[in-house]
MARNU-91682 format. One record per residue (C-alpha): z, x, y; residue number from 1. Coordinates in steps of 0.02 Angstrom, whole numbers, plus 32768, in hexadecimal, padded with zeros to 4 digits. Layout:
<sites>
      w      u      v   seq
      Z      X      Y   NUM
...
</sites>
This chain:
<sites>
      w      u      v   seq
   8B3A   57F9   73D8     1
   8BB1   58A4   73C2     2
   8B82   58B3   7486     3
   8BA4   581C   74D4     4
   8C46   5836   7476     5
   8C77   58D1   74AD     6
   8C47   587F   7579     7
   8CCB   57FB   7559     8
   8D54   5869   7519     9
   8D4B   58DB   75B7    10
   8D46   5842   762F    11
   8DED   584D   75F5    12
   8E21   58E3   7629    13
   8D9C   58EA   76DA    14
   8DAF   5844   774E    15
   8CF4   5855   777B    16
   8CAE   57D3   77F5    17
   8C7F   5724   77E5    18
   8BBB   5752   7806    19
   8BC2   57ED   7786    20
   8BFD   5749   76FB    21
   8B7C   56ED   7741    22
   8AEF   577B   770C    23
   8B5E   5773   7650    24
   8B40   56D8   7638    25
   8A89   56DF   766E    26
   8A73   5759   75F3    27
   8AD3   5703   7578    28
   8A6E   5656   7578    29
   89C2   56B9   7575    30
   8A08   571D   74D4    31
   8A3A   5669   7488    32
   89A9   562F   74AB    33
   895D   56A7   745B    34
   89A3   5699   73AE    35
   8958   5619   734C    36
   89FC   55F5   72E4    37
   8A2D   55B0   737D    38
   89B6   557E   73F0    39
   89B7   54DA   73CE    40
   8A81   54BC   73BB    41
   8AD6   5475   7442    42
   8B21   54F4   74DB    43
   8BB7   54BF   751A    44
   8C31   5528   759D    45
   8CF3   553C   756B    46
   8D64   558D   75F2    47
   8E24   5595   75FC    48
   8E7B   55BC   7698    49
   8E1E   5629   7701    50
   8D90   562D   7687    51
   8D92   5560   76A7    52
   8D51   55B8   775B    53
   8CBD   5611   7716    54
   8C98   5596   7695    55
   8C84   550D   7730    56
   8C26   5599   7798    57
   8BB2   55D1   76FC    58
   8B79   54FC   76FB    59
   8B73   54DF   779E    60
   8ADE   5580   77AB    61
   8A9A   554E   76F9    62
   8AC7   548D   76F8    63
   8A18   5472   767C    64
   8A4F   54F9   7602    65
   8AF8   54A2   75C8    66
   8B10   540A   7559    67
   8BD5   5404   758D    68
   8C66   5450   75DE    69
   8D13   5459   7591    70
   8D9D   5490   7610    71
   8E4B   54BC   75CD    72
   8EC7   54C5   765C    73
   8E40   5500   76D7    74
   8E6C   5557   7763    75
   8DEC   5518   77EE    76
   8E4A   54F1   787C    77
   8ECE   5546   78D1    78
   8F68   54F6   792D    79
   8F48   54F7   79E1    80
   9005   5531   79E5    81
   8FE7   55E0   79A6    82
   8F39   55FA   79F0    83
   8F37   5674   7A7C    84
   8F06   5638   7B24    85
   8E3B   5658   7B4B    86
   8E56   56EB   7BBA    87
   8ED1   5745   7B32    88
   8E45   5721   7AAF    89
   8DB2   5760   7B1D    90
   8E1E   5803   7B2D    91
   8E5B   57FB   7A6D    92
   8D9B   57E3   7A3B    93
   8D5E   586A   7ABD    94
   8DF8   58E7   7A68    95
   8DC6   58D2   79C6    96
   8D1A   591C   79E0    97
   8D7E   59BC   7A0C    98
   8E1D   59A4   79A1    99
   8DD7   5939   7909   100
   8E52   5977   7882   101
   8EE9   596D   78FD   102
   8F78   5914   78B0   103
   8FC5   58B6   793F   104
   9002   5823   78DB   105
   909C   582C   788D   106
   909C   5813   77D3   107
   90F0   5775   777E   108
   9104   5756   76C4   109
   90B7   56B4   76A2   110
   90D8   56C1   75D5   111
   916A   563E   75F1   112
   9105   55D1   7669   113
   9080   55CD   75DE   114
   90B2   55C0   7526   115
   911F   5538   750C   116
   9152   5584   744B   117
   91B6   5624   7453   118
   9164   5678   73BE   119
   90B9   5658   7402   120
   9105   569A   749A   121
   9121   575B   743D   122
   907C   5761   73F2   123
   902C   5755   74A6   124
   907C   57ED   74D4   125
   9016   5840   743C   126
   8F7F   5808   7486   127
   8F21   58AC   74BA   128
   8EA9   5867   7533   129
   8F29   57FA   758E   130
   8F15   5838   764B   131
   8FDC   585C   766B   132
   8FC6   58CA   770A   133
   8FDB   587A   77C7   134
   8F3B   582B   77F4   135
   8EC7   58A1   785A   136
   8E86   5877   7907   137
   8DD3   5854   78EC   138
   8E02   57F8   784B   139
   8E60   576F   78AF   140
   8DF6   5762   7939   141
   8D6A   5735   78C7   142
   8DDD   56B1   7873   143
   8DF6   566F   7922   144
   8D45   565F   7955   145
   8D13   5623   788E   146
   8D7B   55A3   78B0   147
   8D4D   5571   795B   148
   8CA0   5557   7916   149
   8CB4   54FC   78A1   150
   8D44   547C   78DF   151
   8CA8   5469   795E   152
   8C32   543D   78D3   153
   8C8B   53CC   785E   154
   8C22   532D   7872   155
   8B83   53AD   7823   156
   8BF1   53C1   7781   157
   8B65   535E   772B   158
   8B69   538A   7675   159
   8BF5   5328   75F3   160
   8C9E   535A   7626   161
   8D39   5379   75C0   162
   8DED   53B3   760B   163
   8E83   53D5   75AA   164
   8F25   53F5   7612   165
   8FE5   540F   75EC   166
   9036   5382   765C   167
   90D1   5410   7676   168
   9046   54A1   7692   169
   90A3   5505   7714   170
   900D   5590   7721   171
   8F78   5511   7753   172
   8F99   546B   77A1   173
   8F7A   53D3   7741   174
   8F5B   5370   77C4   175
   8ECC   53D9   7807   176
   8E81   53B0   7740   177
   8E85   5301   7787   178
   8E4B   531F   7839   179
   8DAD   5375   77C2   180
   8D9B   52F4   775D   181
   8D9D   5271   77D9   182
   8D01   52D9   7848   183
   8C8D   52F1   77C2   184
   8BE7   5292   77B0   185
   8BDE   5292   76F4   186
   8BF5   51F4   76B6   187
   8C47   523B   760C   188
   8CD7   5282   763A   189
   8D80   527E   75E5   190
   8E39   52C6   7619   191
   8EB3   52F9   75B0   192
   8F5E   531D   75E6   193
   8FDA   5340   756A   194
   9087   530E   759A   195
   9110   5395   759B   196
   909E   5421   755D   197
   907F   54B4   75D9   198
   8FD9   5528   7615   199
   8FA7   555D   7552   200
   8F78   54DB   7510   201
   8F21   5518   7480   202
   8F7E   55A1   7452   203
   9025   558B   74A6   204
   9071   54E9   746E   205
   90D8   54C3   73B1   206
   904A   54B0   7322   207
   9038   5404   7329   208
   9004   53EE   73DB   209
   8F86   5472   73CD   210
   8F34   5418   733D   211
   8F31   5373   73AF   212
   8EDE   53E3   7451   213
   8E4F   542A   73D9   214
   8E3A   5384   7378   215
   8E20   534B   741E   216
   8DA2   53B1   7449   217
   8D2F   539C   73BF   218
   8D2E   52E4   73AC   219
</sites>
């Protein structure tokens, strides 16, 4: 679908809202649905990082519609030590209906924090629809209240669960993988953590351990 490709490329370059996702997705599981060479297939939901957020978000509305979830380093808790205090996020949330593109945040290269193999490293930098700017206001405060939400639903994660996560991930907490795993009510459920490889797990770490996260993943 040339359109639903096109929607995905310019999430990249516009940090639109959890709920304006939500309606993608919606859209995107009625259009599957629709095509008979794959109606019948199974749906599953793959997120890394922050798209580990609206893959979790995307079952917990649709939790019928999805035969799995694969998370890769998901990013669906933050650490209570960098979350504002409630009255600083009331007034972030209430600015960012004025000031939604504001850039209050300063920026911070996380290319080092992330690919473990130097040359995988420089072909990041190539990648167009990489998001390199500081993060805009409204942007983070939905990431805040995304992952509110969810950390409040976790038992509901009801569908068969699969987490990779870098044991050294600097970017997204491990432990928070666990703290996921750990909540869920699905009975299949499996963690991976990967000892001494960092946040891209897929696409980050030397050759080898790459072919070990995706064999992982499809077995």
């Amino acid at each position: 679908m040339p359109f639903m490709q096109w929607i995905i490329l310019d999430l990249g370059y516009h940090m639109v809202c959890m709920a304006t996702l939500q309606v993608l997705m919606e859209w995107w599981t009625m259009s599957l649905n629709s095509m008979k060479e794959v109606r019948d297939l199974p749906h599953f939901l793959l997120g890394q990082s922050m798209g580990g957020a609206v893959a979790l978000k995307v079952h917990l509305k649709q939790q019928k519609e999805w035969d799995g979830v694969l998370l890769v380093a998901p990013m669906c808790k933050i650490s209570e030590d960098v979350t504002p205090p409630a009255p600083v996020l009331k007034a972030l949330s209430i600015l960012s209906c004025f000031l939604p593109e504001a850039k209050l945040f300063p920026q911070k290269d996380i290319g080092d924090l992330a690919f473990r193999d130097p040359r995988k490293r420089k072909v990041a930098e190539y990648n167009v629809i990489s998001y390199a700017d500081q993060m805009r206001l409204r942007t983070a405060v939905e990431l805040l209240k995304a992952t509110k939400d969810i950390e409040s639903q976790l038992e509901k994660i009801s569908s068969p669960l699969l987490i990779l996560h870098g044991a050294a991930d600097m970017v997204t907490d491990p432990q928070v993988s666990k703290f996921l795993y750990e909540k869920a009510s699905t009975k299949d459920r499996t963690l991976k953590l990967y000892e001494g490889s960092y946040h891209s797990v897929l696409e980050g770490e030397p050759d080898d351990r790459i072919s070990t996260a995706i064999k992982d993943t499809v077995e």
